[in-house]
N, C-alpha and C positions, 0 to 999 in steps of 0.2 A: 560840800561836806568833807571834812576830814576825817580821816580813818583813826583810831586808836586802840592798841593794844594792851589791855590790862592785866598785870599778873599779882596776883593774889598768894595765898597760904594752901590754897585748897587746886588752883591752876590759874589758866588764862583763857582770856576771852576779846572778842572785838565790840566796842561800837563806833558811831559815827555820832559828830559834832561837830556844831558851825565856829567853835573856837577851845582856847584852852579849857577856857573856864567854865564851856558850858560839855568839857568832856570830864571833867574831876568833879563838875558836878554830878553829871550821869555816874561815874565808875565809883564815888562814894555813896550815892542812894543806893544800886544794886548792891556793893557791898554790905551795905545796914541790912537790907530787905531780903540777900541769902548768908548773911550770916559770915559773911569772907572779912579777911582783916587785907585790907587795901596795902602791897607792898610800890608799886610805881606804873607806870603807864608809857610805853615808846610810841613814838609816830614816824613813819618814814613817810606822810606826807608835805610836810614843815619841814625837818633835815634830817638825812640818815644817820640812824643810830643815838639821835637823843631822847635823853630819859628825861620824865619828870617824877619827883619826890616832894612830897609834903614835906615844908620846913618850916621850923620856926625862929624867932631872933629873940634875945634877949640882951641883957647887958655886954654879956662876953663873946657874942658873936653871932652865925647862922649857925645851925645842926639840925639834919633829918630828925622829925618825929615818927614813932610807930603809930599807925591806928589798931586799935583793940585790945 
């Protein structure tokens, strides 16, 4: 299991997930379910000091979106 750190509008919290995907799954349910506007998630299990951000692509490029 990997470790992940979520920080939010409201704080931060930890869980654990067997990959990315199934940890932004977990940190965007909890956030719907207490009401937190999802800001990014770090892991220093995978590599020190990186972030993950929801983005999105359109014509003219990538850019982080906000949730909430």
């Amino acid at each position: 299991m990997l470790k992940f750190k979520v920080l939010t509008d409201k704080g931060s919290w930890l869980i654990e997930a067997e990959s990315v995907n199934d940890a932004f799954r977990k940190a965007l349910w909890f956030c719907w379910r207490d009401g937190e506007d999802f800001h990014h998630m770090e892991s220093d299990s995978i590599a020190r000091g990186l972030k993950y951000h929801l983005c999105a692509e359109d014509k003219y490029g990538i850019y982080k979106v906000g949730i909430g």
